[in-house]
TIVOTOR-48183 format. One record per atom (N, C-alpha, C): x, y, z. Coordinates in steps of 0.001 Angstrom, whole numbers, padded with zeros to 6 digits, always signed. Layout:
# residues N
XYZ
...
# end
This chain:
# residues 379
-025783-009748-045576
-025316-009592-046961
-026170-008620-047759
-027331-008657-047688
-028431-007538-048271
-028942-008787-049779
-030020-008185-050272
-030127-008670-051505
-030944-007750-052526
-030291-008370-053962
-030741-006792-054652
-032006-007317-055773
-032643-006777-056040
-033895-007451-056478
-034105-006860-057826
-033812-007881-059126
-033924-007135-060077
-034603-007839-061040
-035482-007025-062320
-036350-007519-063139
-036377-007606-064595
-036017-007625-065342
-036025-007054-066743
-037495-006520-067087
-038356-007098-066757
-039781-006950-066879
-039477-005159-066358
-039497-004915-065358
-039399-003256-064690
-038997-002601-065786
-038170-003161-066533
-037054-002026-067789
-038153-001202-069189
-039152-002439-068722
-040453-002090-069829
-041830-001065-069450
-041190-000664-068244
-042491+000610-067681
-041848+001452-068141
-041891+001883-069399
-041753+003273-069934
-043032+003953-070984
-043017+004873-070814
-044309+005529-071234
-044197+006147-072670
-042992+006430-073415
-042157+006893-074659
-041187+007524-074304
-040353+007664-075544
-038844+008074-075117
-038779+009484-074850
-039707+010237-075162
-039682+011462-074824
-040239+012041-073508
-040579+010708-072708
-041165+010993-071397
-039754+010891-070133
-040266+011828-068982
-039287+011721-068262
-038957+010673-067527
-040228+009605-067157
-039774+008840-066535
-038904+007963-067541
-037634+007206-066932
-037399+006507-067315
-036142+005551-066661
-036986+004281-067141
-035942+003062-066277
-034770+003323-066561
-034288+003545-067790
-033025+003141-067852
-031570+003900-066741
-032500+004427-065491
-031732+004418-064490
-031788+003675-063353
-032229+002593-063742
-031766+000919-063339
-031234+000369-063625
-030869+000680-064751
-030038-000323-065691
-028359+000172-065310
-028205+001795-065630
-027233+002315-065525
-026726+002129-063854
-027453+002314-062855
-027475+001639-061261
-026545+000831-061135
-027176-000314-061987
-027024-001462-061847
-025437-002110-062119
-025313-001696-063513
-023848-001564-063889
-022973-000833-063500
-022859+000507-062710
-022071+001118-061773
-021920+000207-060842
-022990-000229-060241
-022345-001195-058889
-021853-002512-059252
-022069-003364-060548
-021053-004383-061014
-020034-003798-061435
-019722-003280-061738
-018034-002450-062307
-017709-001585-061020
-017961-001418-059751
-017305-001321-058670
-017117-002978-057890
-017636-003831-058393
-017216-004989-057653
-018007-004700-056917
-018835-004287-056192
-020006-004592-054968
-020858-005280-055767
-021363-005661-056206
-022483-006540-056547
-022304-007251-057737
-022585-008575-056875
-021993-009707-057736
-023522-010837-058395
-023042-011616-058830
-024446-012662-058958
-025331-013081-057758
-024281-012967-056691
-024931-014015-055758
-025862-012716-055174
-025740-012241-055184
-026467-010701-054583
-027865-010677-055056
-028097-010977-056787
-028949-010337-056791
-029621-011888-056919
-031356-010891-056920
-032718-011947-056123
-033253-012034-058009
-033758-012498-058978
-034970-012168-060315
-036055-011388-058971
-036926-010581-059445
-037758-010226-059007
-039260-011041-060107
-040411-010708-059843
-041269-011779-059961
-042484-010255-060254
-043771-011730-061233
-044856-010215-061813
-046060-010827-060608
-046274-009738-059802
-047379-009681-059026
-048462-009975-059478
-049804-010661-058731
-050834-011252-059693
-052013-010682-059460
-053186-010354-059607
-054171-009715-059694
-054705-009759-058294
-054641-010325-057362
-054927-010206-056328
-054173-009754-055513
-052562-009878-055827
-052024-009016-055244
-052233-007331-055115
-052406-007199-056662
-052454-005486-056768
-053182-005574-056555
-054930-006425-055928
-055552-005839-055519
-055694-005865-053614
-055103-006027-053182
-054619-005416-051800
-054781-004232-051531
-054730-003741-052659
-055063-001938-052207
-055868-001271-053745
-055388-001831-054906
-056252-001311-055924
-057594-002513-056261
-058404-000987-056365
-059850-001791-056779
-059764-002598-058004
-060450-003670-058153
-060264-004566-059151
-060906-003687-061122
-061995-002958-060794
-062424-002257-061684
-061314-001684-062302
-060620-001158-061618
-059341-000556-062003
-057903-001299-062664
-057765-002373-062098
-057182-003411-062572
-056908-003384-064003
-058454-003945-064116
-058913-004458-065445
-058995-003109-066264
-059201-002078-065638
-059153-000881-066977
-057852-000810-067208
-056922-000932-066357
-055533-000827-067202
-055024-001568-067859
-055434-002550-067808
-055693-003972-068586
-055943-003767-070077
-056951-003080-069968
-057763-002868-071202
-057422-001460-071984
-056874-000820-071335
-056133+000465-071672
-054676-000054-072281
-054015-000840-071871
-052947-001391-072164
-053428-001768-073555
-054554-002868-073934
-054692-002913-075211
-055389-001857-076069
-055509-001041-075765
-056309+000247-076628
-057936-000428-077000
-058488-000726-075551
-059409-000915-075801
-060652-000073-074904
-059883+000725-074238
-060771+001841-073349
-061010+003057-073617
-062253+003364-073547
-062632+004585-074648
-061842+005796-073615
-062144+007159-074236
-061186+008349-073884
-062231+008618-072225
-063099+008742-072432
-063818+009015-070821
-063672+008199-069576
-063586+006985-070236
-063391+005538-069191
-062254+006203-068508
-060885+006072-069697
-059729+006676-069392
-059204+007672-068039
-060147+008642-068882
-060347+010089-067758
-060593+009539-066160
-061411+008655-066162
-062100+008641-064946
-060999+008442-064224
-060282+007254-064324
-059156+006485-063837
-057877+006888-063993
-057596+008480-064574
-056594+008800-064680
-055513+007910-065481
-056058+007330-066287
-055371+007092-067705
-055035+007548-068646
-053844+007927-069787
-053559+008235-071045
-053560+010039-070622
-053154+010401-069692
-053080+011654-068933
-051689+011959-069584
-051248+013681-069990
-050074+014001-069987
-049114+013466-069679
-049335+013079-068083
-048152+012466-066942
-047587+011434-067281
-049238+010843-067890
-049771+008777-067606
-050292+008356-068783
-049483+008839-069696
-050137+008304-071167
-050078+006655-071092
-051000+006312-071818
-050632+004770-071716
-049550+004565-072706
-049506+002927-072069
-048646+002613-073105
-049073+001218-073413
-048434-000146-074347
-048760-001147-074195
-048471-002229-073118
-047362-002012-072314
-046954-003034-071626
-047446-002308-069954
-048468-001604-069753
-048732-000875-068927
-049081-001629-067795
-049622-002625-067836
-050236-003583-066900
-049213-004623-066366
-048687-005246-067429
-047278-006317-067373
-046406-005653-066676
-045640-004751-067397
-044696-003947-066696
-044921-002978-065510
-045932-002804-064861
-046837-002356-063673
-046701-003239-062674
-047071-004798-063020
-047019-005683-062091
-046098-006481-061805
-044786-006258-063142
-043646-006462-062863
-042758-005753-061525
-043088-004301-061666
-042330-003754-060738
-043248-003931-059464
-044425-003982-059387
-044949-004301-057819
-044668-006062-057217
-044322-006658-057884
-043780-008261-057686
-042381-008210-057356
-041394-007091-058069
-040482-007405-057208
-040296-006730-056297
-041439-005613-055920
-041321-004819-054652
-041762-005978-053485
-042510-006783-053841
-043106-007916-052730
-041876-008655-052552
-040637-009015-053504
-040100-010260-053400
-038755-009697-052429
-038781-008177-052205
-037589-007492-051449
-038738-007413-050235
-039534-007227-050042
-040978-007800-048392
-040132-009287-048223
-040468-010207-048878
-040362-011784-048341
-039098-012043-048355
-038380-011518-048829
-036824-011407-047958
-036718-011264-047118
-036326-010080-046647
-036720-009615-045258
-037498-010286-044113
-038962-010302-044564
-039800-010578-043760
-039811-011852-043185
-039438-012818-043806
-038906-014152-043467
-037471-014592-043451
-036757-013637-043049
-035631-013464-042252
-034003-014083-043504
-034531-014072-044745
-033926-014484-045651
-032315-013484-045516
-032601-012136-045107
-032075-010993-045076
-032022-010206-044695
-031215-009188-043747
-031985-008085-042899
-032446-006702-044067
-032066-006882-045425
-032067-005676-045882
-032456-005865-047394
-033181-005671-048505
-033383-005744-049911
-033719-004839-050345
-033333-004582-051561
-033789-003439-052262
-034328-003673-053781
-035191-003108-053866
-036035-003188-055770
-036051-001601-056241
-034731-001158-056442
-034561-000275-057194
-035781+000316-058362
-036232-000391-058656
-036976-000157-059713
-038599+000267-059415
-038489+000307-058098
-039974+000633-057231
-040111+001664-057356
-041277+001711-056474
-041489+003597-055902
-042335+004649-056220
-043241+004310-057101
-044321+004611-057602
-045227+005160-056498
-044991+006047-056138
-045923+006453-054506
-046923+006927-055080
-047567+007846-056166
-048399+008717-056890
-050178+007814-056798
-049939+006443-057314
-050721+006193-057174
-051802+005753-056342
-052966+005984-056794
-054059+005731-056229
-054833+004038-055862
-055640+004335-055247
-056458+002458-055022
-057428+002601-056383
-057991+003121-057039
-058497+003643-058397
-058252+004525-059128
-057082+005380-059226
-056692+006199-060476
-055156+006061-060781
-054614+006274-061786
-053283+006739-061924
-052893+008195-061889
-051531+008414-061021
-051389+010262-061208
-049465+009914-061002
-049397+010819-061637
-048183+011487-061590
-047089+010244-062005
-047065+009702-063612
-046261+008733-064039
-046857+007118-062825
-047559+007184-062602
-047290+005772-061092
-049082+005632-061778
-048485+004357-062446
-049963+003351-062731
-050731+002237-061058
-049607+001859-060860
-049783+000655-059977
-048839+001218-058511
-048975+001767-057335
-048405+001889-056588
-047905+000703-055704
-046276+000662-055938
-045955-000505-055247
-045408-000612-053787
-045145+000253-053584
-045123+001115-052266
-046328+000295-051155
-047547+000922-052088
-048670+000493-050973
-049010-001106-051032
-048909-001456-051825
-049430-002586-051789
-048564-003835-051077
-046701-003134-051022
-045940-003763-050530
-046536-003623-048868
-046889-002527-048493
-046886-001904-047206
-048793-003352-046676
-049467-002966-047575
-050801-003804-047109
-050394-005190-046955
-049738-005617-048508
-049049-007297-048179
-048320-007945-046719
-047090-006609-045929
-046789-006769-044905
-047400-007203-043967
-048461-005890-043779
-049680-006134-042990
-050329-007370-042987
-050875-007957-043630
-051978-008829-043922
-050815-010640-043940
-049229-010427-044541
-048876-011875-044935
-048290-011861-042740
-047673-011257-042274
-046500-010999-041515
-047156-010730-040252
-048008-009538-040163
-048695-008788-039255
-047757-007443-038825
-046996-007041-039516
-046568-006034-039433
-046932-004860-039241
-046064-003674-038408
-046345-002180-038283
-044831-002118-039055
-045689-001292-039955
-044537-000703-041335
-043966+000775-041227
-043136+001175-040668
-042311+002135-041231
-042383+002646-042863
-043392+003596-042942
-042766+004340-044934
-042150+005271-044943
-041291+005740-045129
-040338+006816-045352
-040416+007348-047186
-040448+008451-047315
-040581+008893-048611
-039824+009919-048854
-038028+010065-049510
-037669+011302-049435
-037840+011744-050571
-038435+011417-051565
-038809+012009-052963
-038978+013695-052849
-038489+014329-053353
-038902+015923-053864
-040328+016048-053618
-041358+015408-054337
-042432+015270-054668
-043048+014241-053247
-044283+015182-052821
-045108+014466-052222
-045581+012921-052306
-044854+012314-051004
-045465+010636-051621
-047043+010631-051089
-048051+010922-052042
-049478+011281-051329
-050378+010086-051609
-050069+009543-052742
-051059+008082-053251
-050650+006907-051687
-049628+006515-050908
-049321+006311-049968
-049750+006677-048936
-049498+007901-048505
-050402+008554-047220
-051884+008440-047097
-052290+009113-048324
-054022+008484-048471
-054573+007120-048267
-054044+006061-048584
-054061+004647-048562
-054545+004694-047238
-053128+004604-046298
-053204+004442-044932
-053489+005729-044010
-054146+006669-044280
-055008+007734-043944
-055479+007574-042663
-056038+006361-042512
-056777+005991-041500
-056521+004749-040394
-054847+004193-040751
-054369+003185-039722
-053925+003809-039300
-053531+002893-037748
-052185+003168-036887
-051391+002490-036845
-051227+001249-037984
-050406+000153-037737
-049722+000790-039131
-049387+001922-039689
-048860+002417-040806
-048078+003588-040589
-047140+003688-040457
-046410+005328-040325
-046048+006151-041393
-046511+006926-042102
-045978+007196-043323
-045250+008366-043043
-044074+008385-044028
-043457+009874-043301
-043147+010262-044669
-043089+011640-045031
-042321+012403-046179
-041838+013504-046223
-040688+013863-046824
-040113+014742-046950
-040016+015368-047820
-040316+016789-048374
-040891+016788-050191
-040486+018608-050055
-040496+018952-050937
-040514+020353-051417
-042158+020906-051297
-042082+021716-050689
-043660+022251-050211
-044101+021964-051983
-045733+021612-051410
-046962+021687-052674
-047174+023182-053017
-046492+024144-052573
-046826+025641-052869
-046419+025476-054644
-045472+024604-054701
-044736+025241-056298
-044375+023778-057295
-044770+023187-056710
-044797+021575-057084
-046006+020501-056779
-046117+019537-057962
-046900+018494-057831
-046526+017532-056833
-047617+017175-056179
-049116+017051-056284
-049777+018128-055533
-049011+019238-054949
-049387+020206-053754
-050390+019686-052782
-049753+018698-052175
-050163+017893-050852
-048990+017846-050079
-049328+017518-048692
-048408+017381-048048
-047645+018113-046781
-049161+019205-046950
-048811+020199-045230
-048413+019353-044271
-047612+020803-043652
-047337+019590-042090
-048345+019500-041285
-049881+020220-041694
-050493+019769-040601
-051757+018635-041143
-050792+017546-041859
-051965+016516-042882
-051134+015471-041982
-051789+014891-040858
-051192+013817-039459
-051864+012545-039243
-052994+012698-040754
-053871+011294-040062
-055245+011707-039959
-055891+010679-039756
-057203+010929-039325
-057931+009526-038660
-059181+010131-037898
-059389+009146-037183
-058311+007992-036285
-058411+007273-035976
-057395+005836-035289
-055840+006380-036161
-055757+006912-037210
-054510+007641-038160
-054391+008655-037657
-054928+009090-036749
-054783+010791-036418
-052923+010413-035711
-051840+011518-036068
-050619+011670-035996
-049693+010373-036339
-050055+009414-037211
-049799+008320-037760
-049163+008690-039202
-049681+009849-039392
-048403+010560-041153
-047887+011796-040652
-046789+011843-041197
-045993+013136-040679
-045210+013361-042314
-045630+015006-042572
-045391+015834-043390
-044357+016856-043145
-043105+016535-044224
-041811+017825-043595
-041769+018560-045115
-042652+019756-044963
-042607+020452-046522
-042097+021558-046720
-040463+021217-047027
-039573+021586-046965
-039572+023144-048078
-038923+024286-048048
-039176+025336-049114
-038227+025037-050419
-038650+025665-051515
-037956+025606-052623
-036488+026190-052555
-035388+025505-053470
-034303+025556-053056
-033656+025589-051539
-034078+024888-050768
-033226+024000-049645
-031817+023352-049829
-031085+023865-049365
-029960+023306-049211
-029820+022230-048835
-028395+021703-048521
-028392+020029-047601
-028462+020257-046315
-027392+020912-045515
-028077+021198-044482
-029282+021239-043851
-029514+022245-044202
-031690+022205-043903
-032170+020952-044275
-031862+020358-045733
-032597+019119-045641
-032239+018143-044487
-030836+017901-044249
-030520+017024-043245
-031089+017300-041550
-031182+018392-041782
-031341+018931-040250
-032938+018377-039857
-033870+018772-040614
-035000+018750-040877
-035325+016877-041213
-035062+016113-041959
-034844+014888-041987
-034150+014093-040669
-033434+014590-040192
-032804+013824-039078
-033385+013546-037765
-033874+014912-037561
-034737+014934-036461
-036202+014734-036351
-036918+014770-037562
-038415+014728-037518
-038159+013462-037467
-037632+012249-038500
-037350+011119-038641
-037102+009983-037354
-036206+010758-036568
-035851+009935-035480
-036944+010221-034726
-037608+011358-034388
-039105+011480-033507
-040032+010743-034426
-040207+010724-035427
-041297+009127-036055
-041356+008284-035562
-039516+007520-035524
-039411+006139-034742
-039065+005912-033533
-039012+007018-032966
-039479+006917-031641
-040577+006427-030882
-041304+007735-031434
-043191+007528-031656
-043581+005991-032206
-043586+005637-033271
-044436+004243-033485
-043732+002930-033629
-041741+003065-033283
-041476+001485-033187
-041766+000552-034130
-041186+000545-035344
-041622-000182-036504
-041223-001102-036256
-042035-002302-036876
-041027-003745-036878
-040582-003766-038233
-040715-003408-039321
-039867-002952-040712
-039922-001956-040697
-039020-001089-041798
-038895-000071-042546
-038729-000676-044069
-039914+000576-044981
-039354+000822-046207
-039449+001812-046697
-038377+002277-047208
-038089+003629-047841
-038089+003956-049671
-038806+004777-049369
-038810+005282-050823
-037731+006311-051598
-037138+006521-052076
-035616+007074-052432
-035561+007772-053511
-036498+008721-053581
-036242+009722-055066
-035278+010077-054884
-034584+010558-055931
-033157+011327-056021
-033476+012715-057242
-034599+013169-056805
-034779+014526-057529
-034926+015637-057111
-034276+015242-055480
-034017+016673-054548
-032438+017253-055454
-032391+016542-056244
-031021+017332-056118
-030794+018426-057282
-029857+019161-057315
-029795+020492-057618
-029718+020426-059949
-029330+019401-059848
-029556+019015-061616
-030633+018770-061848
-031838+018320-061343
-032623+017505-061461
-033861+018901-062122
-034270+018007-063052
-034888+019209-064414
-036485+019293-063884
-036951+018638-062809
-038451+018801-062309
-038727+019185-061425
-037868+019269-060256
-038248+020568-059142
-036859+021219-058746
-037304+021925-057731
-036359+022901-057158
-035665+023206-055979
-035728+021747-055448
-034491+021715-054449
-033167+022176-054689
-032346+022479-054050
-030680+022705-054323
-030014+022022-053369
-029812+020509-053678
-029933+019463-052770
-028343+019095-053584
-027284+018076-052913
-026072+017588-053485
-026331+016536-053525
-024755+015528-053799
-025150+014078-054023
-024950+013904-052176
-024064+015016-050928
-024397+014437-049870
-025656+013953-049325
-026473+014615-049481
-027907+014125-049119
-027956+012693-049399
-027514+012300-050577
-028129+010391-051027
-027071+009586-050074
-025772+010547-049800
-024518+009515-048931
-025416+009228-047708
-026283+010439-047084
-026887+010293-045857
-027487+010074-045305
-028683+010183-046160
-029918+009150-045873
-030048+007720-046005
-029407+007199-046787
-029206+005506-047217
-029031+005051-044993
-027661+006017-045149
-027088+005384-044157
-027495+006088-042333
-028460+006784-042649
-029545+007150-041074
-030712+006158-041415
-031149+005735-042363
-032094+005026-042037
-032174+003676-041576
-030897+003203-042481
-029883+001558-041899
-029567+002136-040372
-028935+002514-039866
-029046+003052-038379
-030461+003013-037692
-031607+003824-038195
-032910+003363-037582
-033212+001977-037341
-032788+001446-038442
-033510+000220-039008
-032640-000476-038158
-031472-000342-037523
-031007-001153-036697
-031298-001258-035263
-031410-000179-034879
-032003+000672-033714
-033546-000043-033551
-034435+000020-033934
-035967+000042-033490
-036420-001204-034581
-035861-001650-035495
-036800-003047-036159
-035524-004312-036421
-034590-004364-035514
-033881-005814-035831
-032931-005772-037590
-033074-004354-037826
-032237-004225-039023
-033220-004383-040033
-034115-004694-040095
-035502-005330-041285
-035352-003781-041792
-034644-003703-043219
-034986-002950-044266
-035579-002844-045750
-036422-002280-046265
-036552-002978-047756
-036404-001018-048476
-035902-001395-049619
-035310+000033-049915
-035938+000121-051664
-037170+001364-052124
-037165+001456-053503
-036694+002394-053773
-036908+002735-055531
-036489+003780-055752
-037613+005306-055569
-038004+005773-056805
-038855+006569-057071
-038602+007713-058025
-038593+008965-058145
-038456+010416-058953
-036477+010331-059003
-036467+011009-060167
-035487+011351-060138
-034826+011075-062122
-034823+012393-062381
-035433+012598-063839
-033998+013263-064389
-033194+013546-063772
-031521+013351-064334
-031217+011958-064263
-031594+011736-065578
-030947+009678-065691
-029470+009560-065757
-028608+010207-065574
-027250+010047-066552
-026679+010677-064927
-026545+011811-064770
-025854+012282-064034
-026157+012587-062640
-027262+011950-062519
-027658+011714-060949
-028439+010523-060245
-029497+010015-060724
-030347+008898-060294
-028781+007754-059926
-027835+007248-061100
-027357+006278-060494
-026325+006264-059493
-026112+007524-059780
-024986+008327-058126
-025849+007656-056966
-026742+008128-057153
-027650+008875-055669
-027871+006767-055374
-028218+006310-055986
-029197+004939-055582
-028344+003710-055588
-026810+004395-056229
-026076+003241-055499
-025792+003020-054317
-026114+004509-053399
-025837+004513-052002
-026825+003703-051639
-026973+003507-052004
-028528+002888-050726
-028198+001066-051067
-027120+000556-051586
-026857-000456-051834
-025424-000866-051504
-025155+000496-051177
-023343+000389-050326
-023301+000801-049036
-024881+001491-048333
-025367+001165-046895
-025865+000153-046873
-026474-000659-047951
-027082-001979-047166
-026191-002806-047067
-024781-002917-047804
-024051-003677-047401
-022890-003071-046689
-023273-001986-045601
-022163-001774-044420
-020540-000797-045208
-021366-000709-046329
-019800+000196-047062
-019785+001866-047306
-018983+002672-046905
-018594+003921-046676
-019116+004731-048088
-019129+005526-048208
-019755+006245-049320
-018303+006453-050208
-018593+006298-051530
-016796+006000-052193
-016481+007700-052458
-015462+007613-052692
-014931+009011-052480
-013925+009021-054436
-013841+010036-054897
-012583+010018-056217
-013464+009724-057284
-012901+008957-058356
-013656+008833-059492
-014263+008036-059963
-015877+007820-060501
-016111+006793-061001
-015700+005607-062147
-016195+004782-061897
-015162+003785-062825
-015108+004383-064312
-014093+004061-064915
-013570+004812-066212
-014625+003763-066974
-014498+002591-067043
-015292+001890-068123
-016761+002164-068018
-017294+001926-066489
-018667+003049-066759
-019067+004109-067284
-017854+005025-067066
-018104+006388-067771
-017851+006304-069571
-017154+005703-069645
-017412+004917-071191
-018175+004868-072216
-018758+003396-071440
-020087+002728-072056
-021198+003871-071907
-021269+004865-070918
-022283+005181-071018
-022727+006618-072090
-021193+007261-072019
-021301+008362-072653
-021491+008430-074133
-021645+007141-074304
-021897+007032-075899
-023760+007089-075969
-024791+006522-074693
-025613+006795-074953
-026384+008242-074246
-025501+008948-073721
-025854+010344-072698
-026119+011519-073920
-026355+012408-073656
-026560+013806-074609
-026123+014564-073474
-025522+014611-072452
-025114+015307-071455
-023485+014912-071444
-022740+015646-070630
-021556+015245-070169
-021291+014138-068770
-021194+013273-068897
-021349+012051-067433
-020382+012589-066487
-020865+012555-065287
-019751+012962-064064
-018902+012007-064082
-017362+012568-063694
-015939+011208-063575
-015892+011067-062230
-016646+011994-061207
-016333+011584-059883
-017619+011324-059122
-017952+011123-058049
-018961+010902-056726
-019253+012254-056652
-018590+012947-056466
-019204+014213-056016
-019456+015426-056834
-020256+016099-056774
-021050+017590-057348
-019529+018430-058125
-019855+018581-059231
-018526+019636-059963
-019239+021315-059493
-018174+021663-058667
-018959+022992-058147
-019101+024365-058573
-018304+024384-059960
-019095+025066-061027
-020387+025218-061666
-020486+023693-061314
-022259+023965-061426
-023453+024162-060562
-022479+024624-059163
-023698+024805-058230
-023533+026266-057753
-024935+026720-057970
-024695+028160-057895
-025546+028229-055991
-024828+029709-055507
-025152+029802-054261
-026591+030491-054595
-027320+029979-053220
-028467+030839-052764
-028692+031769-052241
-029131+032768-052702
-028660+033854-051460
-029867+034315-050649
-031198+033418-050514
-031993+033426-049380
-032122+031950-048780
-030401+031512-048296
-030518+030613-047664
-030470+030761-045978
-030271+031975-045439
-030699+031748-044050
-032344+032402-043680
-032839+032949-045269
-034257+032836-044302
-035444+031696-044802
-034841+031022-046118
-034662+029580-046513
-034693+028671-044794
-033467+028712-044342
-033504+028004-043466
-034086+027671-042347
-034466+029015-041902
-035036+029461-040592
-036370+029127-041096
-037074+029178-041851
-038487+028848-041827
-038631+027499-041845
-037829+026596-042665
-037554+024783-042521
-037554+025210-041148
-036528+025792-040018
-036878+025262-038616
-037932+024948-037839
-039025+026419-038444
-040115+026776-038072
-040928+025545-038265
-041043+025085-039362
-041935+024073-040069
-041616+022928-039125
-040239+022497-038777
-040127+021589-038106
-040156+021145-036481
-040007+022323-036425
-040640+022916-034769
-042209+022542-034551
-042890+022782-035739
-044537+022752-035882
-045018+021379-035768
-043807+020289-036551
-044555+019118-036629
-043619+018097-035528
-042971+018276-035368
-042410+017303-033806
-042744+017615-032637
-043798+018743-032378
-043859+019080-030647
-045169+018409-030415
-045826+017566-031721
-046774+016407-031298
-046868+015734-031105
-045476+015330-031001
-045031+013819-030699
-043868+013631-029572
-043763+014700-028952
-043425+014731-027663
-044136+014721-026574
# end
């Protein structure tokens, strides 16, 4: 059946209204897939606020407590600095800590689904915070829930975790974590660091020590098509799980590869989100008994793309075809009264607005190259 893991607490990690991140493409998610009739009450899980020992599984406790204390405006501007607080990216805010450990609690409560066989598949939309650090905040991501879901595995279960990261953006606060296991696979797929944050993420960054070829980097060039992305995703991906045999997978699911999306520069469609949801449910059936747990992450068109892209990953977990025609009229509705954009009426890309590339075959040919570079180590 799958189960969907949701919080109100998550709705309150926002940083101000003029910042890009923002939940309220959970919310909008959320109500697309009740007004298609896929997701009903019984579906969804409350998600739950993680407790100080949880986040500290992977974040240092010093750190904890400064966001703690940053949350109340009680940490001076240097403290701040140190820890990558009140940053451009990472301004604080007040509910920084609450709503931090909101969304890493219900990233755990889509783990203990799964993991105790409640479900082969959950998802906490509202996850995905890969940016962060075991002591700093970077790139909007106070509390990385990603990792701490991935250490909890480890440590409650005894798990070897599958991470998958197709975010635009380098999932690097993740890779660093587990830098140095082999019971961790981290994989990502990102728009090279040449022209984008965090500029991490070569393909030749594989691990180290007992981690040596345990992370695999696909850093894909600016404006990539779908093709190339798929081509390049399909195959490095399936040589991952080949290579290390996960007993879970969890995937991280930005949806800011795509070609609207106002923070990088992929030229990515909504096919990409139909396709990945549903190769990784295929892995996940293939090599871990179906054990999936699915977040979100990036993806900074709130209106006309994040809830396209992330309902797929909730109409592969429950075995359903990617919908085809127009989205529901009453969604498009309700929402266009709070959009400043025009809302899409259908599933798919209006192709007036996608302009061609015209260095897409040497665009492409170098993605081959790149991917040629990082799978002949794992053969």
């Amino acid at each position: 059946m799958s189960k969907y893991v949701y919080a109100e607490g998550v709705l309150r990690y926002r940083f101000s209204d003029q910042h890009p991140f923002n939940q309220m493409r959970l919310e909008l998610t959320t109500d697309l897939l009740r007004k298609m009739n896929v997701l009903s009450d019984a579906d969804i899980v409350p998600g739950r606020k993680a407790t100080d020992d949880e986040l500290a599984l992977v974040h240092h406790r010093d750190y904890i407590e400064a966001v703690r204390l940053a949350a109340a405006g009680q940490l001076d501007v240097k403290k701040c600095e140190s820890y990558g607080l009140d940053t451009p990216d990472t301004p604080n805010f007040t509910e920084m800590h609450d709503s931090g450990a909101w969304l890493v609690g219900s990233t755990l409560t889509a783990c203990d689904i799964v993991m105790t066989g409640i479900d082969q598949t959950a998802c906490s939309i509202g996850g995905g915070l890969h940016h962060g650090f075991q002591g700093r905040a970077s790139g909007f991501c106070i509390y990385n829930d990603s990792a701490v879901a991935i250490q909890y595995m480890k440590e409650k279960y005894g798990a070897r975790v599958l991470y998958i990261d197709t975010d635009a953006h380098h999932g690097d606060g993740v890779q660093f974590i587990f830098y140095h296991t082999d019971d961790v696979f981290t994989y990502s797929i990102h728009e090279t660091g040449r022209y984008l944050f965090p500029g991490t993420g070569h393909y030749n960054e594989r691990g180290e020590g007992e981690g040596y070829l345990y992370s695999m980097n696909l850093p894909i060039d600016a404006y990539t098509e779908d093709d190339s992305f798929l081509e390049c995703f399909k195959e490095s991906l399936q040589t991952a799980c080949g290579f290390f045999k996960p007993d879970v997978i969890l995937s991280q699911n930005g949806a800011d590869g795509h070609f609207l999306d106002p923070l990088t520069h992929l030229h990515c469609t909504m096919r990409i989100y139909e396709e990945i949801p549903r190769f990784v449910k295929t892995l996940a059936d293939t090599y871990c008994g179906g054990r999936w747990i699915a977040v979100g992450g990036g993806g900074y068109n709130v209106f006309q793309v994040a809830p396209l892209a992330w309902s797929q990953i909730w109409l592969a977990m429950k075995g359903l075809s990617a919908p085809r025609g127009h989205l529901p009229e009453c969604w498009v509705n309700k929402w266009q009264k709070e959009a400043k954009i025009e809302l899409p009426k259908s599933w798919h890309d209006e192709q007036k607005l996608y302009q061609e590339i015209p260095r897409r075959s040497e665009i492409t040919e170098k993605n081959q190259l790149m991917l040629r570079r990082v799978v002949q180590h794992y053969k």
